[in-house]
C-alpha positions as CSV (number, residue, x, y, z in Angstrom):
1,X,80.9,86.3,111.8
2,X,81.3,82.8,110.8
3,X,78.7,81.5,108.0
4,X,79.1,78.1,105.9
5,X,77.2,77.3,103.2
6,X,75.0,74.7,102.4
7,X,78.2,72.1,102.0
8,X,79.9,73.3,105.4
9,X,82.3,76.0,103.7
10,X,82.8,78.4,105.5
11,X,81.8,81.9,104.2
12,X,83.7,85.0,105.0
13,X,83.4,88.6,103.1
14,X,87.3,89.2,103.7
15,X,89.9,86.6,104.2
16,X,93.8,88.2,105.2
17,X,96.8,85.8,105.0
18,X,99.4,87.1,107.4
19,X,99.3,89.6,110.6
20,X,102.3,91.9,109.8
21,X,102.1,95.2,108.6
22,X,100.6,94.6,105.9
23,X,98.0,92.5,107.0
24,X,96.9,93.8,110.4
25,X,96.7,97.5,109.4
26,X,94.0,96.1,106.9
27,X,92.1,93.7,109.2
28,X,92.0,96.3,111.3
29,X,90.6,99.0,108.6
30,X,88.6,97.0,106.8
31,X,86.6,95.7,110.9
32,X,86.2,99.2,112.0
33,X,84.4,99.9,108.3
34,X,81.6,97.0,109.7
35,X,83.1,94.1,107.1
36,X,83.4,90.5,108.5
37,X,87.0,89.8,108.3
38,X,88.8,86.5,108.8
39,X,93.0,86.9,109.8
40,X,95.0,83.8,109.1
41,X,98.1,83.1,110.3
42,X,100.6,80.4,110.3
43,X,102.8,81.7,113.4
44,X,101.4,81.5,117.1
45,X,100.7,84.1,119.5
46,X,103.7,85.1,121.6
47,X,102.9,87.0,124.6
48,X,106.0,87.3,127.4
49,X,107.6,83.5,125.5
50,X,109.9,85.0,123.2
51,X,113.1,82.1,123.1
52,X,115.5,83.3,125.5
53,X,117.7,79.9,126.2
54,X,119.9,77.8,123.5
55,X,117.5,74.9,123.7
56,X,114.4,76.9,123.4
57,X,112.7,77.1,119.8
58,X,114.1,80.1,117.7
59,X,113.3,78.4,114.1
60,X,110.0,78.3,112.8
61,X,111.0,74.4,111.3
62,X,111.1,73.5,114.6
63,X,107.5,72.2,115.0
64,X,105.9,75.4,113.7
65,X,107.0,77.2,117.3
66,X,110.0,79.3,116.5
67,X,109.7,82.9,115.4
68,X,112.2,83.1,113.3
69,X,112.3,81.9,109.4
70,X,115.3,81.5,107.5
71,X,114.9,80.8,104.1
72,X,118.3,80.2,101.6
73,X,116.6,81.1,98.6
74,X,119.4,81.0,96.2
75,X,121.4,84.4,96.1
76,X,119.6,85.8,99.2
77,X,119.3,84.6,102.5
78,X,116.4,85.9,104.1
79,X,115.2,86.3,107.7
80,X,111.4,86.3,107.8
81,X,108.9,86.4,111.1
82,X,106.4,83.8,111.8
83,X,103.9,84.5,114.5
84,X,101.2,87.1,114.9
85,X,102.1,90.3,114.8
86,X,104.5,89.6,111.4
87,X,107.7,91.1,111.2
88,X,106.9,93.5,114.0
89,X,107.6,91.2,116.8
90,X,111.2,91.0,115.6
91,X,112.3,94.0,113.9
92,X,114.2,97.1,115.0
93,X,111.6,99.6,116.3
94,X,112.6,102.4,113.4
95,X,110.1,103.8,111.6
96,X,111.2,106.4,108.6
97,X,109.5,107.9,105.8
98,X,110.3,107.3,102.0
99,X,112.2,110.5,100.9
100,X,110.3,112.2,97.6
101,X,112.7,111.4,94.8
102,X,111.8,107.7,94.9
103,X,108.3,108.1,94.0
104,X,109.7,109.0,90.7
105,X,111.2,105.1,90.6
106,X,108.6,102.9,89.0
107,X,106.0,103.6,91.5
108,X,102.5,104.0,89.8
109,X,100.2,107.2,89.0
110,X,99.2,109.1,92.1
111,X,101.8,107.8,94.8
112,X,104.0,110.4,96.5
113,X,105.2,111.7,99.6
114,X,103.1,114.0,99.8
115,X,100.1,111.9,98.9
116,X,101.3,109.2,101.8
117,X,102.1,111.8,104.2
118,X,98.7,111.5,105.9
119,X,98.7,107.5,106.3
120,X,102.8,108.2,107.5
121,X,100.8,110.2,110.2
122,X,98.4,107.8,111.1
123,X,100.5,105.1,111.4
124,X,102.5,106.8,113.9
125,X,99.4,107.7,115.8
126,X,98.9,104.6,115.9
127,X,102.6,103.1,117.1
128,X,103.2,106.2,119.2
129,X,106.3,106.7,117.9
130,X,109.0,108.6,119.8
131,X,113.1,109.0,119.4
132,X,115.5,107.8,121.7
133,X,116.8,111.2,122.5
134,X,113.6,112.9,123.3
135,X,113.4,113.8,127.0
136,X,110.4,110.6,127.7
137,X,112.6,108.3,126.3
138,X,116.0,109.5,128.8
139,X,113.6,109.7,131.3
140,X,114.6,106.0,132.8
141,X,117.7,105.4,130.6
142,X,119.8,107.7,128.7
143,X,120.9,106.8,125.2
144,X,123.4,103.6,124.7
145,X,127.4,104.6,124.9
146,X,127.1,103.4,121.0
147,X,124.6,106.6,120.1
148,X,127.6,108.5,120.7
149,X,129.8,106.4,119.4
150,X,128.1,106.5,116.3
151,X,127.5,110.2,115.8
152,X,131.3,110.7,117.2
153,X,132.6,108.6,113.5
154,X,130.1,110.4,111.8
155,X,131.5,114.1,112.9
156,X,135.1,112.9,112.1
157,X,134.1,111.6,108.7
158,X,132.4,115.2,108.3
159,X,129.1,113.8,108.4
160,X,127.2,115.8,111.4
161,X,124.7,117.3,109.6
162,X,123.5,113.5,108.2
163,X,123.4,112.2,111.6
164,X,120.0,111.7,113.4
165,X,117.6,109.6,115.7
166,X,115.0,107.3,113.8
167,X,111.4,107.6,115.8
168,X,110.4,104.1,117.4
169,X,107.9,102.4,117.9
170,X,108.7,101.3,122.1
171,X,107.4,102.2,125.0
172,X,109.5,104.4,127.1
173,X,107.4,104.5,130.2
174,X,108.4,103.4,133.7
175,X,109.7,100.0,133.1
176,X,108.9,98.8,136.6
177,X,105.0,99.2,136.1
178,X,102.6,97.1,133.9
179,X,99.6,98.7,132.3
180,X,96.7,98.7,130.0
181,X,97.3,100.8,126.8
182,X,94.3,102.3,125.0
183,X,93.6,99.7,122.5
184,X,93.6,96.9,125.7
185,X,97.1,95.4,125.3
186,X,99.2,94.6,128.8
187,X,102.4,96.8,128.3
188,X,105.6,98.0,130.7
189,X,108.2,100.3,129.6
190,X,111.4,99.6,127.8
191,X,114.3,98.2,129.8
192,X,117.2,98.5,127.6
193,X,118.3,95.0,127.6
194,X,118.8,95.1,123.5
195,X,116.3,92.0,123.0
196,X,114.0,94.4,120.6
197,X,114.9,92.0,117.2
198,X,114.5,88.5,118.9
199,X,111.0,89.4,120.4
200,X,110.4,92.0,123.6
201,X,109.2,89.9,126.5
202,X,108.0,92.6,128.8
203,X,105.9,94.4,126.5
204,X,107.7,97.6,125.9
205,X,107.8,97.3,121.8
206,X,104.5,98.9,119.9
207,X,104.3,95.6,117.8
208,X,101.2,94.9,116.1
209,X,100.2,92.4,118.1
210,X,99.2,95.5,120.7
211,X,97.6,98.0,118.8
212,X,96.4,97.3,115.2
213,X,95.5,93.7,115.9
214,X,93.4,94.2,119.2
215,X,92.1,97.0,117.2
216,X,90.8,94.5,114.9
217,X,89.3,92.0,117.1
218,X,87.4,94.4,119.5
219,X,85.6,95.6,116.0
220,X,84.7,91.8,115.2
221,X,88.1,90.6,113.2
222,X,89.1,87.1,114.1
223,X,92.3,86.1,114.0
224,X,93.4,82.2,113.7
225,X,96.6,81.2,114.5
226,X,98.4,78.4,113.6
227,X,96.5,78.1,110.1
228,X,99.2,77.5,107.0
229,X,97.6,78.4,103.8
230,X,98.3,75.7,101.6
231,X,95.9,76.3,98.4
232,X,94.4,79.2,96.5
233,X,91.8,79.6,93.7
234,X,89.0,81.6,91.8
235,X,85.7,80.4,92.5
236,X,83.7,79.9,88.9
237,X,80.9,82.7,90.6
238,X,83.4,84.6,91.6
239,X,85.6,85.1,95.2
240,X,88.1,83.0,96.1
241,X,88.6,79.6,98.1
242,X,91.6,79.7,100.6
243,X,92.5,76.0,102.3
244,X,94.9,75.9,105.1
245,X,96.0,73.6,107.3
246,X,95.8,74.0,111.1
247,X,99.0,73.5,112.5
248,X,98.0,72.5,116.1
249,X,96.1,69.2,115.1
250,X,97.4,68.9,111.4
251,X,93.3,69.0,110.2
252,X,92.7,70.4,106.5
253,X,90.1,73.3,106.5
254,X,88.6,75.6,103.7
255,X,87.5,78.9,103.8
256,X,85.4,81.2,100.8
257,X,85.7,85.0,100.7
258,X,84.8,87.3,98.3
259,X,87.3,89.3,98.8
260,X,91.3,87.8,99.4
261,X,94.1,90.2,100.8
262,X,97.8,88.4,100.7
263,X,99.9,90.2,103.5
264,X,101.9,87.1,104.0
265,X,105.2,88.9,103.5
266,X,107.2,89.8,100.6
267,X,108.2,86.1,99.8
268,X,105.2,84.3,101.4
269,X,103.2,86.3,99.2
270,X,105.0,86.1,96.2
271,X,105.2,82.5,96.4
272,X,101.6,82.0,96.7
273,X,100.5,84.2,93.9
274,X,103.6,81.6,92.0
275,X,102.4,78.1,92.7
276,X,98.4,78.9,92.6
277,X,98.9,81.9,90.1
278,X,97.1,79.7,87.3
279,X,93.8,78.7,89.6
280,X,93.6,82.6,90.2
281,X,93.5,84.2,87.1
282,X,95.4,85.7,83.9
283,X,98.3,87.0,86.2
284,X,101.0,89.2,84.6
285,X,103.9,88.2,83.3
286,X,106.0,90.3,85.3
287,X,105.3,88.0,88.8
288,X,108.5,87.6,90.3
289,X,110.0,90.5,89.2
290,X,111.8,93.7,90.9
291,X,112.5,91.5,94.2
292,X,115.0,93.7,96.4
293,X,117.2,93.3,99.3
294,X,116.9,96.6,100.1
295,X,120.9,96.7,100.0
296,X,121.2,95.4,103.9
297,X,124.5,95.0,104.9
298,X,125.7,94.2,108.1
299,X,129.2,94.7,109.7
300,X,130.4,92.8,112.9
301,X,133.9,94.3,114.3
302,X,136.0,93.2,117.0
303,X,137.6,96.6,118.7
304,X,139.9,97.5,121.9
305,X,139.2,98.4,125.2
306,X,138.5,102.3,124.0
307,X,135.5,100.9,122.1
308,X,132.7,99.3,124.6
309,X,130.2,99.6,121.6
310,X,127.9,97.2,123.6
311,X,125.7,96.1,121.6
312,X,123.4,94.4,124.1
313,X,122.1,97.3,126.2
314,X,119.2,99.5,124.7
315,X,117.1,100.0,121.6
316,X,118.4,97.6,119.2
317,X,118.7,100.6,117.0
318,X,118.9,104.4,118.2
319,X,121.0,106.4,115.7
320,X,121.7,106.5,111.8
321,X,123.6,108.4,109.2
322,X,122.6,108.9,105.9
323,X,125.0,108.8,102.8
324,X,124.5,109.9,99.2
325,X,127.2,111.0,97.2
326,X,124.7,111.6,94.1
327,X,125.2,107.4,93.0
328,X,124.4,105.7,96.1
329,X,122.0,106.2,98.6
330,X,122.1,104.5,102.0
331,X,121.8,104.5,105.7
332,X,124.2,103.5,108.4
333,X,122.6,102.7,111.8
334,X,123.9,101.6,115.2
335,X,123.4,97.6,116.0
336,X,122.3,96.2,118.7
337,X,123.0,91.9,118.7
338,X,120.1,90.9,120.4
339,X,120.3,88.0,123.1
340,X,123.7,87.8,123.9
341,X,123.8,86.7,127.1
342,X,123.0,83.2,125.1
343,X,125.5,83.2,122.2
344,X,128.8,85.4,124.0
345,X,128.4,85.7,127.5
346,X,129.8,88.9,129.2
347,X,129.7,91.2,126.2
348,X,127.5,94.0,128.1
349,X,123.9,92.6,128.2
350,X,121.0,93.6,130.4
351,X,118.4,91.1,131.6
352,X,115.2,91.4,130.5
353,X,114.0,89.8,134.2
354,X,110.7,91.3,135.8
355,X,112.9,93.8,138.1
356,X,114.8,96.1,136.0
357,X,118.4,97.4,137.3
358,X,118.6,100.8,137.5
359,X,119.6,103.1,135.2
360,X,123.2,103.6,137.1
361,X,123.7,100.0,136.6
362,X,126.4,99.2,134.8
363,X,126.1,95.3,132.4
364,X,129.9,95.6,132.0
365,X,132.5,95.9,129.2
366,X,131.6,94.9,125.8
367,X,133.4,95.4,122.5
368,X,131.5,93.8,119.6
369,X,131.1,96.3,117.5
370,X,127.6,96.2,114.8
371,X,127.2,98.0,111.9
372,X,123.6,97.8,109.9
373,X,123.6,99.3,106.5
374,X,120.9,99.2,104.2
375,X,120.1,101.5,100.8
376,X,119.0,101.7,97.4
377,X,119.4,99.0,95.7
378,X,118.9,98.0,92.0
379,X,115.6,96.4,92.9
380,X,116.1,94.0,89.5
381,X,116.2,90.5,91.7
382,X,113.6,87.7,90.0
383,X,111.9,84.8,92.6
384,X,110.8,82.0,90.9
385,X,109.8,78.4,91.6
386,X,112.7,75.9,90.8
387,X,111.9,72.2,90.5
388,X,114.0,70.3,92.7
389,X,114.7,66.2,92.7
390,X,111.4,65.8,95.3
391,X,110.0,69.1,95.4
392,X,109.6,73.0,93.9
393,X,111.4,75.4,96.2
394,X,111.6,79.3,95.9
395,X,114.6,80.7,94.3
396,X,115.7,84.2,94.3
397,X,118.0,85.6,91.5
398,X,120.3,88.5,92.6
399,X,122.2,90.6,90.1
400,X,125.6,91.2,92.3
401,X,127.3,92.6,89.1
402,X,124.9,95.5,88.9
403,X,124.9,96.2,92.3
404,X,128.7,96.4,92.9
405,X,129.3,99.9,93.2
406,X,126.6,100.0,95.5
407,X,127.9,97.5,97.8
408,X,131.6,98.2,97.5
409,X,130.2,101.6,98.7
410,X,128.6,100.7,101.5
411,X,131.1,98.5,102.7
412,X,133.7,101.0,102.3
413,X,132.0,103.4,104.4
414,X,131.1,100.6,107.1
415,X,134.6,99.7,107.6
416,X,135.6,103.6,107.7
417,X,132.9,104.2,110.4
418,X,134.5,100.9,112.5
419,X,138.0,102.2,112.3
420,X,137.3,105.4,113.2
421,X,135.5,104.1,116.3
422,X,138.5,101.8,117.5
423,X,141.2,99.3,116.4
424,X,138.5,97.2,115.0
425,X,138.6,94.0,113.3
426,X,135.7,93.9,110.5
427,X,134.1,90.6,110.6
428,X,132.2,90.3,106.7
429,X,130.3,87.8,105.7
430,X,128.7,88.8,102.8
431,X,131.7,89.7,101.0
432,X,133.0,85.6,101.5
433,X,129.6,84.3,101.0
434,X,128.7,85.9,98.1
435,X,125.1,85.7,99.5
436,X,122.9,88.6,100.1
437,X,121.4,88.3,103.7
438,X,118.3,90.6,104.1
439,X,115.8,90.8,106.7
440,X,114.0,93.9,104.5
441,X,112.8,92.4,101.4
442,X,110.5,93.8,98.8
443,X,109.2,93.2,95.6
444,X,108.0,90.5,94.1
445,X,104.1,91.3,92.9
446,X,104.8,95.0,92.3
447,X,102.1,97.7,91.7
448,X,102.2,99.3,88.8
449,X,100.1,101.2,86.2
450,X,99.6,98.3,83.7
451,X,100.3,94.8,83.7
452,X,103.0,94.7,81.3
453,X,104.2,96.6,84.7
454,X,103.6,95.1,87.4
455,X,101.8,92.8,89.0
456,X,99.0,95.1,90.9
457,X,97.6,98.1,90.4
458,X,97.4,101.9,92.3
459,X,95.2,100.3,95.0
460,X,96.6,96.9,95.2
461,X,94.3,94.8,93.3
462,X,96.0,91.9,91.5
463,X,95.8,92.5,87.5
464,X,93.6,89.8,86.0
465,X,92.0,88.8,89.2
466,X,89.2,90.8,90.8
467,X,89.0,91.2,94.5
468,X,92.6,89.5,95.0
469,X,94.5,92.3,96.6
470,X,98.3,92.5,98.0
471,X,99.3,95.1,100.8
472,X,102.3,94.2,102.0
473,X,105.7,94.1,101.0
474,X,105.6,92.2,97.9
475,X,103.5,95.3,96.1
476,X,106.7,97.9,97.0
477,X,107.8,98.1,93.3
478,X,111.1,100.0,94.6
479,X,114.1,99.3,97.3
480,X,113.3,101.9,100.0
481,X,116.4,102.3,101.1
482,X,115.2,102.9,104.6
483,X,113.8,100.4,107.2
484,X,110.4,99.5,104.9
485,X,107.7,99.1,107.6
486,X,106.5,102.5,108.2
487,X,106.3,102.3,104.3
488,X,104.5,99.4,104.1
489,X,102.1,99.8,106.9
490,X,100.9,103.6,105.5
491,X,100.8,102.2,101.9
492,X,98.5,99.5,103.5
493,X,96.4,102.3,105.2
494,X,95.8,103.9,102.2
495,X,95.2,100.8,100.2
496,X,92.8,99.8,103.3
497,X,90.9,102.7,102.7
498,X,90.1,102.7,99.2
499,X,88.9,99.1,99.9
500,X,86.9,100.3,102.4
501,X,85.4,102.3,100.3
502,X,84.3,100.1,97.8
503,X,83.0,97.4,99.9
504,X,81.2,99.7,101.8
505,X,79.6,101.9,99.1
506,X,80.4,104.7,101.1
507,X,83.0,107.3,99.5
508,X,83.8,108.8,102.2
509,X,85.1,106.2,105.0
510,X,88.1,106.8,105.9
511,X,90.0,105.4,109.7
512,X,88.4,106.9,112.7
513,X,90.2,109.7,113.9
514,X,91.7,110.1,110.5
515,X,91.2,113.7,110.1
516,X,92.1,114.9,113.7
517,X,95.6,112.8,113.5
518,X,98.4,115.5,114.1
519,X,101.3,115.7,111.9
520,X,104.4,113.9,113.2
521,X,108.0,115.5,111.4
522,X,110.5,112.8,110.2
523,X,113.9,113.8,111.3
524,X,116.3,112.5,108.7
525,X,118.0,114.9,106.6
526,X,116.7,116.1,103.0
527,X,119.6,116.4,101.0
């Protein structure tokens, strides 16, 4: 509820910068528990308007509209979301668990997998995640001719047993019919057409912005859209004041909380806690450190007529292989190039229009081949804030010496999984570029068990500044070497939870439902 104090500030309890994983899984917390929470975000709502056309806004620098954010930030290029819902409106769908060994990697006192299992759980309660190959999902489609193109390189590289199907977060109901799901969101089943990364525009992907969000506002949450945050700082009686700037009429606003949550994602969050670190408090030294990349890699091939990867028609992602040889750790997954209809015409798209083709229906040939690795990483990259001729700007330091072998690795095994599927034609850009590009990146403001650490502690309160809290991926003090927002969101139930707990005085609280939530098995292989 909205209160302002005697000089027109506005009063909140909770203020939460950003709507992604991070953020909305704690709005929504944090409003069930009874506490008066304010959401702000800089994006807009999208709902059905993702940019399908060449003129249509795709950038967020163009007027604020776009959803995508591409930042060249020295050594990394990174590909952010802007809108609400965070990075869920553009990502992949795949949802996989951290395996065990890499809680033993700089993650603080008490974290495991088997502490995080529960919150894993819930969050796929949540999403209602399901597997591409699981009879409800073949129901209207079967899986993509790439699937088994995939697992086919896999078995002749004597990988079958490190072959599975991620669970996603997508709706495989009858795409032909539009209904209400149970937390009030308008959604229709998937419809294959391989648009999941550039945003779904009938309403088949589980993004936030369907679940956790309306969660959040049916218990009293507002969310404001639109709304930059463009200053931090302690209050001298404690809290924190948040200004922002509202993006549809350019007007400067200010908000007080006594409690601040940063979910603005892992560079958006970092970079606040850089330029206003000094207004909030003795930060430690050690802001900025452990950024990752999360070792994505991505592989485009070229291949013959034998190929027809396709990489326009279903999921964007359905299968993956993991690889460890005992030095490197990664995962290989099947790509799907979202919208291109736009950039290559006639490489085996399906339209996302309001009458689905039927499963029978053939989009045509299409042999662009898309490889997506990503692993484990050295997690050693440093963001700082470099002054520029006219202005600071964000920098990010990556070690590419150190992460060689890890690299050379995964390319090597991209390029053997693309030759094994046809005469391909491997199309790198990393390797002439010299550039990490990563649309997973971590790190930043890790937690940590002491300050000469990490940046936060256990539960995700900055060191050195009470009630300042970070939940998103910023506080992930390793790479995960899987897709990271299963990881994120069930580190930010648990982190929700404890602050529940606390601003509540009630010990106990913990999600409704929490204990009834049924145990939901990850599929990829345990070494």
């Amino acid at each position: 509820m909205r209160r302002e104090d005697p000089a027109g500030v506005e009063q909140r309890q909770v203020v939460v910068v950003g709507s992604g994983f991070g953020g909305a899984v704690t709005a929504c917390r944090l409003a069930q528990a009874g506490c008066d929470v304010l959401v702000l975000e800089r994006g807009r709502w999208f709902d059905g308007d993702f940019p399908r056309r060449a003129a249509d806004p795709w950038l967020w620098e163009q007027g604020g509209c776009g959803p995508f954010d591409v930042r060249s930030v020295g050594g990394v290029t990174a590909i952010v979301a802007a809108g609400v819902g965070g990075g869920s409106l553009l990502y992949s769908n795949v949802h996989l668990r951290l395996p065990a060994e890499v809680f033993a990697q700089r993650w603080p006192t008490g974290w495991s997998r088997e502490a995080l299992n529960p919150y894993y759980d819930l969050v796929a309660s949540m999403l209602d995640l399901k597997r591409a190959d699981e009879p409800e999902a073949q129901h209207y489609w079967p899986l993509p001719r790439r699937a088994g193109l995939l697992r086919d390189a896999a078995s002749r590289l004597g990988a079958d047993e490190d072959v599975f199907h991620p669970p996603l977060a997508l709706d495989f109901s009858d795409p032909r019919v539009c209904r209400t799901n149970r937390f009030g969101a308008e959604q229709s089943g998937c419809r294959h057409c391989g648009k999941c990364s550039v945003g779904c525009n009938v309403g088949a992907k589980n993004s936030l912005d369907k679940n956790y969000l309306p969660l959040a506002m049916h218990h009293g949450a507002a969310v404001r859209a639109r709304s930059e945050v463009t200053g931090l700082a302690r209050e001298p009686d404690g809290g924190y004041r948040v200004t922002y700037r509202c993006l549809l009429d350019g007007t400067d606003h200010a908000v007080v909380a006594t409690t601040l949550v940063l979910a603005a994602g892992t560079l958006g969050t970092t970079e606040l806690l850089l330029e206003h670190g000094s207004r909030l408090g003795a930060l430690s030294p050690r802001l900025g450190e452990h950024y990752s990349a999360n070792g994505d890699y991505l592989l485009t091939s070229l291949g013959g007529i034998e190929a027809e990867w396709r990489p326009g028609v279903g999921p964007a992602i359905t299968t993956s292989v993991r690889a460890d040889d005992g030095e490197t750790w990664f995962l290989v997954q099947d790509g799907g190039i979202p919208a291109l209809d736009v950039l290559l015409p006639g490489v085996g798209v399906r339209p996302d229009a309001q009458d689905p083709p039927l499963p029978e229906e053939d989009p045509g040939p299409g042999h662009l081949g898309v490889l997506l690795a990503m692993g484990r990483d050295s997690a050693t990259g440093t963001v700082r804030r470099r002054r520029t001729c006219w202005r600071d700007r964000l920098k990010v330091g990556w070690p590419w010496r150190s992460n060689k072998r890890f690299s050379d690795a995964e390319r090597s095994y991209l390029r053997d999984v693309a030759h094994v599927v046809g005469d391909m034609v491997e199309i790198d850009t990393a390797r002439f570029t010299h550039r990490a590009v990563s649309v997973h990146s971590l790190g930043g403001a890790v937690m940590a068990d002491s300050a000469s650490d990490g940046v936060v502690d256990a539960d995700g309160e900055v060191f050195g500044a009470p009630g300042l809290f970070v939940v998103d991926g910023a506080g992930i003090p390793t790479a995960t070497g899987v897709n990271p927002s299963h990881t994120i969101a069930a580190v930010a139930e648990r982190h929700a939870e404890r602050l529940a707990r606390r601003l509540t005085g009630d010990p106990t609280w913990s999600a409704p439902g929490f204990a009834t939530v049924p145990a939901y098995r990850d599929p990829m292989p345990v070494a």
